[in-house]
DRENSELUM-603639 format. One record per residue (C-alpha): x, y, z. Coordinates in steps of 0.2 Angstrom, whole numbers. Each point is the difference from the previous one (the first is absolute). Layout:
<filums>
FILUM    east   north      up
FILUM       X       Y       Z
...
</filums>
This chain:
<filums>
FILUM    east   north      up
FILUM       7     108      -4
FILUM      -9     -15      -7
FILUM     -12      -8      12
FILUM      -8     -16       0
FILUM     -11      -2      17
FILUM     -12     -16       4
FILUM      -6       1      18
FILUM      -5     -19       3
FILUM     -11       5      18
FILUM     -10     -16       2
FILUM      15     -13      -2
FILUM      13      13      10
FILUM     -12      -1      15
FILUM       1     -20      -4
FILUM      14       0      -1
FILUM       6      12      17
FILUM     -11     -12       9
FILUM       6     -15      -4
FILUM      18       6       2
FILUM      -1      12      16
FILUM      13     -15      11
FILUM       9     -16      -2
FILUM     -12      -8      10
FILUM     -14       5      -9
FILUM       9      -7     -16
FILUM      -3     -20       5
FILUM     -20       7       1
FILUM       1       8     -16
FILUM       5     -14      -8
FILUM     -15     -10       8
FILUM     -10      13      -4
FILUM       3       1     -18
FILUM       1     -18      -3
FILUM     -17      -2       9
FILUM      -7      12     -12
FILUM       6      -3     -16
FILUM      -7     -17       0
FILUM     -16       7      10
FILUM     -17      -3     -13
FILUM      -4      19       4
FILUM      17       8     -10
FILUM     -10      -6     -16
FILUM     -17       9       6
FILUM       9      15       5
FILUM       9       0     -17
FILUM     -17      -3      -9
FILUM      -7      16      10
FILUM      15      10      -3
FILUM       4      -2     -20
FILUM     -19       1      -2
FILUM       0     -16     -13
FILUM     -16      -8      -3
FILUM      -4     -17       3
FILUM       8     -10     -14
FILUM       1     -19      -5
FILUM      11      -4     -12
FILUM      -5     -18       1
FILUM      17      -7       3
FILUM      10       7     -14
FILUM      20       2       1
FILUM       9      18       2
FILUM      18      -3      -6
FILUM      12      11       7
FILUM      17      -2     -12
FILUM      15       3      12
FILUM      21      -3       2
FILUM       6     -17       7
FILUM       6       4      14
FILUM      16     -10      -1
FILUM       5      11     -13
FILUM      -2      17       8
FILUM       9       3      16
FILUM      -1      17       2
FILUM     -19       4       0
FILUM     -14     -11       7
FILUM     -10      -8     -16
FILUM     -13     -10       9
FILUM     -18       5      -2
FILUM      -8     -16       8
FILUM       7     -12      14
FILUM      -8     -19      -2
FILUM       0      -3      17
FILUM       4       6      15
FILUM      14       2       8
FILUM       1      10      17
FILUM      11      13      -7
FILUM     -11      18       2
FILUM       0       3     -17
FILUM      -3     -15      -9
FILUM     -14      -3      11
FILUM      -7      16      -3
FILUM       3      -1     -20
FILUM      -9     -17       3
FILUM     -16       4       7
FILUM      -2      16      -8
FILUM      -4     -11     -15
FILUM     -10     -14       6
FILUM     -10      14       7
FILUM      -4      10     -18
FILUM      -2     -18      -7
FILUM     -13      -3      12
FILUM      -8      17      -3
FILUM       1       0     -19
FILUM      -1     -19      -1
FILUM      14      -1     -10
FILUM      18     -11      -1
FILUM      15      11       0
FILUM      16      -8     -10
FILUM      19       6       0
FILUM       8      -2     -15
FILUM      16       3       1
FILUM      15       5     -15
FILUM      20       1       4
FILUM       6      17       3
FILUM      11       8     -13
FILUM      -2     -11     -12
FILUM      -6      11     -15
FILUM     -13       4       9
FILUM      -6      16      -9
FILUM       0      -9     -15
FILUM      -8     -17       3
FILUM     -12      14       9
FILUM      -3       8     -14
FILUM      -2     -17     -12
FILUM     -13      -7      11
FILUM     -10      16       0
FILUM       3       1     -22
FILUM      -4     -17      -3
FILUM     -18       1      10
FILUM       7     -14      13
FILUM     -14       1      15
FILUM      13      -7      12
FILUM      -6      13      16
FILUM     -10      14       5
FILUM      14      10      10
FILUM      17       2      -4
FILUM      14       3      13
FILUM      12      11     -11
FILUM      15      11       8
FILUM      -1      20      -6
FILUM      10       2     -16
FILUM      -9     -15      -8
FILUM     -16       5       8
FILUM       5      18     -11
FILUM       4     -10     -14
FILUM     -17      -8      -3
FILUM      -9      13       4
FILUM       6       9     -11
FILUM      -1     -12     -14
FILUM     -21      -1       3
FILUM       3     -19       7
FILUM      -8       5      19
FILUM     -16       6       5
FILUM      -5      16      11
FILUM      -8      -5      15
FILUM      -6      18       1
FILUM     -13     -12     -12
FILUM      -3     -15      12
FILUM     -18       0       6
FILUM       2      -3      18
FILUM      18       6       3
FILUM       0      17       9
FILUM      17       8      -2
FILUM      -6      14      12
FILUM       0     -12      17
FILUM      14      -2      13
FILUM       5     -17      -7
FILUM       5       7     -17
FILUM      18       8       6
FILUM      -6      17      -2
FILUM      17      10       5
FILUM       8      -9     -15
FILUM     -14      -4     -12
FILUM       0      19      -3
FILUM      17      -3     -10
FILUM      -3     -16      -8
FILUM     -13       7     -10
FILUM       4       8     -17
FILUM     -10      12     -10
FILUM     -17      -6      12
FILUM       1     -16      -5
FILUM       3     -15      16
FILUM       8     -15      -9
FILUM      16      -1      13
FILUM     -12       2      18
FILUM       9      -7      17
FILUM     -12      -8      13
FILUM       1     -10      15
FILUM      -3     -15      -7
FILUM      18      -1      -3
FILUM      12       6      13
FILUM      14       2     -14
FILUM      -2      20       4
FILUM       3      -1      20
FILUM      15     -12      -4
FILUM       8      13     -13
FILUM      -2      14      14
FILUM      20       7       4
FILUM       5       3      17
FILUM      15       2      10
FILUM       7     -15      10
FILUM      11       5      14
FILUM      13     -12      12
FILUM      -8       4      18
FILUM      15      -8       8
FILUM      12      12     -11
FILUM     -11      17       2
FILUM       2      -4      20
FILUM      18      -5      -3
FILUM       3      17      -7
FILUM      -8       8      15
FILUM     -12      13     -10
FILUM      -8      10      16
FILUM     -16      -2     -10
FILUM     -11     -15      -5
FILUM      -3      -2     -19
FILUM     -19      -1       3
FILUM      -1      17       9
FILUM       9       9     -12
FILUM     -12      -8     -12
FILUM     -16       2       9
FILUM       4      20       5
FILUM       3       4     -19
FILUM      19       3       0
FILUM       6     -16     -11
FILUM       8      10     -13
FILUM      15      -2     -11
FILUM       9      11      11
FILUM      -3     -10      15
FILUM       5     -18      -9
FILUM      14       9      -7
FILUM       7       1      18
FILUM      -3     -20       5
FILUM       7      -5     -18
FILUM      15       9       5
FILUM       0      -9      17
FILUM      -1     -17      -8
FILUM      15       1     -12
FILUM      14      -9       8
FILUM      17      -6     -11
FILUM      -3     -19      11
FILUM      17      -9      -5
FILUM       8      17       0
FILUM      10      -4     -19
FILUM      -6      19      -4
FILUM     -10      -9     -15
FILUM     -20       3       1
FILUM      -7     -19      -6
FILUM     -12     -13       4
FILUM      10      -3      19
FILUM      -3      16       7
FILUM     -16      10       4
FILUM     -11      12      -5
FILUM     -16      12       0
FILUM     -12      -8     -11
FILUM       2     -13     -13
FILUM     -11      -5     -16
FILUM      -2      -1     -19
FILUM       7      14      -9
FILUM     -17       2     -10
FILUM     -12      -1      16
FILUM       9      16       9
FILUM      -4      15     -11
FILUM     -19      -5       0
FILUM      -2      -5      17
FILUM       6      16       7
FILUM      -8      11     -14
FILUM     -16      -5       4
FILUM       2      -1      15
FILUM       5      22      -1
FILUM     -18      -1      -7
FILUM       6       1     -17
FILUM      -4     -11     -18
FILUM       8       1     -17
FILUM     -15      -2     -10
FILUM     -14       8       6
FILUM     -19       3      -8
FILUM      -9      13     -10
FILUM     -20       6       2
FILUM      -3     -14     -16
FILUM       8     -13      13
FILUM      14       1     -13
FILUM      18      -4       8
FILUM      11      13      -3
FILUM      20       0       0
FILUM       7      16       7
FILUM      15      -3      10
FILUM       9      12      -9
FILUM      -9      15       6
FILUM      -2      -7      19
FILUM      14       9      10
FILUM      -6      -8      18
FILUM       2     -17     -10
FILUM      18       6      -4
FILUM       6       5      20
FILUM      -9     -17       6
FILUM      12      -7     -13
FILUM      15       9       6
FILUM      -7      -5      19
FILUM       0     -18      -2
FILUM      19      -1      -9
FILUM       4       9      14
FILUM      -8     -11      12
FILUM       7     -17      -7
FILUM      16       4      -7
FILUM       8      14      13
FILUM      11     -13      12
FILUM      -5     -15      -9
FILUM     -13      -1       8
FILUM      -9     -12     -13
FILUM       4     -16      -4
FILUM      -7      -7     -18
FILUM      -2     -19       2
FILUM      -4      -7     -16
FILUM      -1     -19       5
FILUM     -17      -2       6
FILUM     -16      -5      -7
FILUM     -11      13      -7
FILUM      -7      13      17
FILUM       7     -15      13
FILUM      12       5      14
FILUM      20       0      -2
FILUM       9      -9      13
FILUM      11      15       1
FILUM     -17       5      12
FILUM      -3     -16       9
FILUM      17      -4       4
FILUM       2      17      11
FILUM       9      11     -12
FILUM     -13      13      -6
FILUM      -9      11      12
FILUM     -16       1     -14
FILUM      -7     -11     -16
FILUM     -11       4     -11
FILUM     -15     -11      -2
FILUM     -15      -4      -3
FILUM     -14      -7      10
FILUM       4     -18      -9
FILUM      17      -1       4
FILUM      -2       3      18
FILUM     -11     -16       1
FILUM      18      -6      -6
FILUM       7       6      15
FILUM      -7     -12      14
FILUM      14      -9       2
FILUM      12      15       1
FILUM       9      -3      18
FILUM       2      18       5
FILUM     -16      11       3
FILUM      -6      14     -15
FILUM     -15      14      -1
FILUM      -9       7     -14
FILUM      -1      18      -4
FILUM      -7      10     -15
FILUM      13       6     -10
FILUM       6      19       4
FILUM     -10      20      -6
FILUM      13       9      -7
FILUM      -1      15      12
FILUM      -9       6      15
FILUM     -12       8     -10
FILUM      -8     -15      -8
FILUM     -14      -3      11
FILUM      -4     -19      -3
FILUM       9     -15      -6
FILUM      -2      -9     -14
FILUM       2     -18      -5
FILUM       7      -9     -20
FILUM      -8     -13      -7
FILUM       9      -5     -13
FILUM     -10     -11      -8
FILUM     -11     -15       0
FILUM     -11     -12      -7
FILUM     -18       5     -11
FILUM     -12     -13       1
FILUM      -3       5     -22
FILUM     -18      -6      -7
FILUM       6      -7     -17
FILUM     -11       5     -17
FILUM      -5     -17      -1
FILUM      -9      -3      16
FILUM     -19       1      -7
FILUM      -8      -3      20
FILUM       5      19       5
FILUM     -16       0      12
FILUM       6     -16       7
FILUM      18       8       2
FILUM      -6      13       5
FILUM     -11      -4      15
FILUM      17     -14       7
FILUM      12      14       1
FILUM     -11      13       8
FILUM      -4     -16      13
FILUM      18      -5       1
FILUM       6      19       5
FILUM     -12       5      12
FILUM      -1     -18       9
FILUM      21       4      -1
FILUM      -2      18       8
FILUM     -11      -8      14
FILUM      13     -15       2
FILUM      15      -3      -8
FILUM       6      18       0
FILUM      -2       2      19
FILUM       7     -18       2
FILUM      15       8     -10
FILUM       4      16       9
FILUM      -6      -6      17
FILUM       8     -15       3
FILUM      11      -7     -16
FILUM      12      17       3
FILUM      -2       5      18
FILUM      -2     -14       9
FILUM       9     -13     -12
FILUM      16      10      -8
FILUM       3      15       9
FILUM       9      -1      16
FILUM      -9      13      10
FILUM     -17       8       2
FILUM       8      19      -6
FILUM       2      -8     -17
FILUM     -21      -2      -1
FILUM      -3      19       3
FILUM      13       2     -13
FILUM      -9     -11     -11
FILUM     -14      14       2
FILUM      10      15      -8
FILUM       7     -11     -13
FILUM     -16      -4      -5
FILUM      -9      17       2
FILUM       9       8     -17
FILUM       5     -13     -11
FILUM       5       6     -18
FILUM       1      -8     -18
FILUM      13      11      -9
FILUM      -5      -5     -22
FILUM      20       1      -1
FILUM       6     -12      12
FILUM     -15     -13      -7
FILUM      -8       2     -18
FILUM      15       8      -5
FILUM      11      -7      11
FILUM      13      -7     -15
FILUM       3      16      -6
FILUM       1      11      16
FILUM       3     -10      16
FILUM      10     -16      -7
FILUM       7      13     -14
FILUM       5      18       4
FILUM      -2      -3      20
FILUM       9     -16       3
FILUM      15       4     -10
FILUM       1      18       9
FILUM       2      -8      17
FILUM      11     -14      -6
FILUM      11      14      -8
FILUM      -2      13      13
FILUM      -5      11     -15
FILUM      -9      16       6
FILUM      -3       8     -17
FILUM     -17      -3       1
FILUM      -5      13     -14
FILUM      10     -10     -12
FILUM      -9     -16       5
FILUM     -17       6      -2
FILUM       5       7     -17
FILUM       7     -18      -6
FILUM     -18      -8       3
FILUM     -11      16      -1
FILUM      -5      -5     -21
FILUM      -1     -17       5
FILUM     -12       0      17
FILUM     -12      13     -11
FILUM      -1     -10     -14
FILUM      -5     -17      10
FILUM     -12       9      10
FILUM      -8       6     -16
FILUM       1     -15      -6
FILUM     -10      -8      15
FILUM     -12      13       2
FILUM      -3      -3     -21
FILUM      -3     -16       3
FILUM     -11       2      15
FILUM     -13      10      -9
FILUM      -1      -8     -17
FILUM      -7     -17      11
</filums>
């Protein structure tokens, strides 16, 4: 089995602390608030990150980011110009104003439209020499792309970044890097990597409907949420609702989602990846020699498909919920921690759970995150010490401020309906994992082999893995060539 473990022990006690009752929730908010804009978060940063004192006498860090009218599914925004009393927006604001105090400096959001060629107008403003911003936000395949091409720079090299600190997303990081080298790096001064979490959504007024002897949350909390144990609620939920003997969009079911988001989320979630990493920090691609990775395969098919117990909505925006879910007629939805901000308006009451282990025997859970956005240092940025010290300020100011305002009160007090869910927010978090195939190679693997296997209900998963094997060796070659000639 393929563990990824990340224990976050200050920011869970936060966390349990702020979230122990509903009462305590209105005061957590309070709390927060009061110290985000406090003048001590900054000190405490200062003493935490270890930065000396800097003056940078005024100058402009430009952060290059999506316009957020363009992008629906993914939060884009970076800086907030005023505030506005929602929890987060305040907490992105004066995170800011505080490091431009502290560096003396004036942070600027650029902003681009999302998918509009934007790997290669990323690519021509980086070729042409264009000095149009320090930071780039990037999402993976792109961020890949230029890497790849020798058009980023390794913050492994950036003088006062340190990629070892609690700020830099450690449990992923160690994936993101190729052949040593840091030029796609997650930290928390973008929560892109939090909202791209999967978890399981489930109807609470459903689950009681069905009159399960147990709640969702004990199972989950005493270790026995396994595929056996959902297999026995999907099979609960299904239910033929006009009774035309015809399985559609008017009756009910176990789970619903996109066809390419149910093979990952609950592999991972077995604690496997498809990709995994050599001594050299090489990705390797195995998958034909992985037996387990073959009977978690054969688990899932049998999970989903046995009993129609899945239903594949394809007419949602990218990772949002179906209304399938919210209109009483799935018992779970995949999700991820985004998407369930989507959700506040949602009449009937939902929890959040980690995704299932594959058997009793697995001893911890594990969470997906498929995917994000890389904050990439473009080659012509010639103020890397400058760059450097904003981003290491930005992320630790974040890890004492916005990322407790996110978890703490954005989720558990905001979107989710009950204080279980915030305790669940702690497993979820405790193991997250970045599987190489469902992000840097996710075309080929999860949007190729993968999706098309669930749409089809094709189980020959051998025959899959051979169709891409030549293809998925020769691009990681090709990247990790690329990588070391820069």
């Amino acid at each position: 089995m393929k563990k990824v473990m990340k224990h976050y022990t200050a920011l869970l006690l936060i966390i349990y602390t702020l979230s122990v009752c509903s009462c305590q929730q209105e005061q957590a908010i309070e709390d927060v608030t009061g110290s985000i804009s406090d003048a001590s978060a900054s000190s405490e940063a200062a003493a935490s990150d270890r930065l000396p004192e800097l003056d940078f006498d005024g100058k402009e860090f430009r952060i290059m980011t999506f316009d957020p009218a363009t992008l629906t599914w993914a939060r884009a925004e970076l800086d907030i110009a005023e505030q506005t009393g929602d929890i987060m927006d305040d907490a992105i604001y004066d995170r800011n104003r505080a490091v431009e105090e502290r560096l003396n400096i004036e942070i600027v959001q650029l902003t681009r439209p999302y998918g509009d060629n934007d790997l290669a107008k990323m690519r021509q403003w980086i070729m042409s020499g264009d000095d149009l911003f320090e930071v780039g936000m990037e999402f993976v395949n792109n961020s890949r792309t230029l890497a790849m091409e020798g058009l980023l720079v390794d913050y492994g090299d950036l003088k006062y970044v340190d990629l070892s600190r609690e700020w830099w997303c450690q449990d992923l990081n160690k994936s993101t890097s190729l052949a040593g080298k840091h030029y796609l790096v997650y930290g928390d001064y973008s929560i892109s990597t939090h909202d791209n979490t999967s978890v399981l959504i489930f109807n609470k007024e459903l689950y009681n409907n069905l009159a399960f002897d147990e709640s969702l949350y004990d199972i989950v909390e005493h270790g026995e949420w396994t595929y056996d144990e959902m297999n026995e609620k999907l099979s609960a939920a299904v239910a033929d609702l006009n009774g035309d003997s015809v399985m559609d969009e008017s009756d009910r079911y176990g789970y619903v989602s996109e066809a390419k988001e149910v093979l990952p989320s609950f592999w991972v979630a077995a604690g496997e990846t498809t990709i995994d990493k050599d001594a050299s920090d090489i990705p390797c691609f195995q998958l034909d020699q992985d037996v387990r990775f073959a009977d978690v395969i054969d688990g899932i098919f049998d999970l989903m498909l046995n009993g129609n117990h899945w239903y594949n909505i394809t007419n949602v925006d990218n990772g949002l919920v179906s209304d399938i879910f919210i209109n009483n007629q799935a018992l779970f939805s995949h999700a991820t921690l985004f998407a369930v901000e989507k959700l506040r308006d949602m009449d009937s009451d939902f929890g959040i759970i980690p995704y299932p282990k594959y058997d009793a025997e697995q001893t911890e859970y594990y969470s997906r995150v498929g995917g994000g956005q890389f904050g990439v240092i473009p080659l012509t940025n010639s103020v890397l010490d400058f760059t450097g010290a904003v981003m290491e300020a930005l992320s630790s100011e974040s890890r004492m401020s916005v990322i407790p305002a996110y978890y703490n009160v954005a989720l558990t007090s905001k979107y989710s309906r009950d204080d279980e869910s915030a305790g669940m927010l702690d497993i979820i978090f405790q193991n997250r994992v970045y599987d190489l195939g469902d992000t840097f190679w996710v075309t080929l693997l999860r949007d190729g082999i993968f999706r098309k296997m669930m749409t089809n209900g094709d189980r020959n998963l051998a025959s899959a893995i051979q169709s891409v094997k030549s293809q998925v060796e020769a691009s990681i070659a090709e990247t990790i060539e690329g990588i070391m000639n820069n």
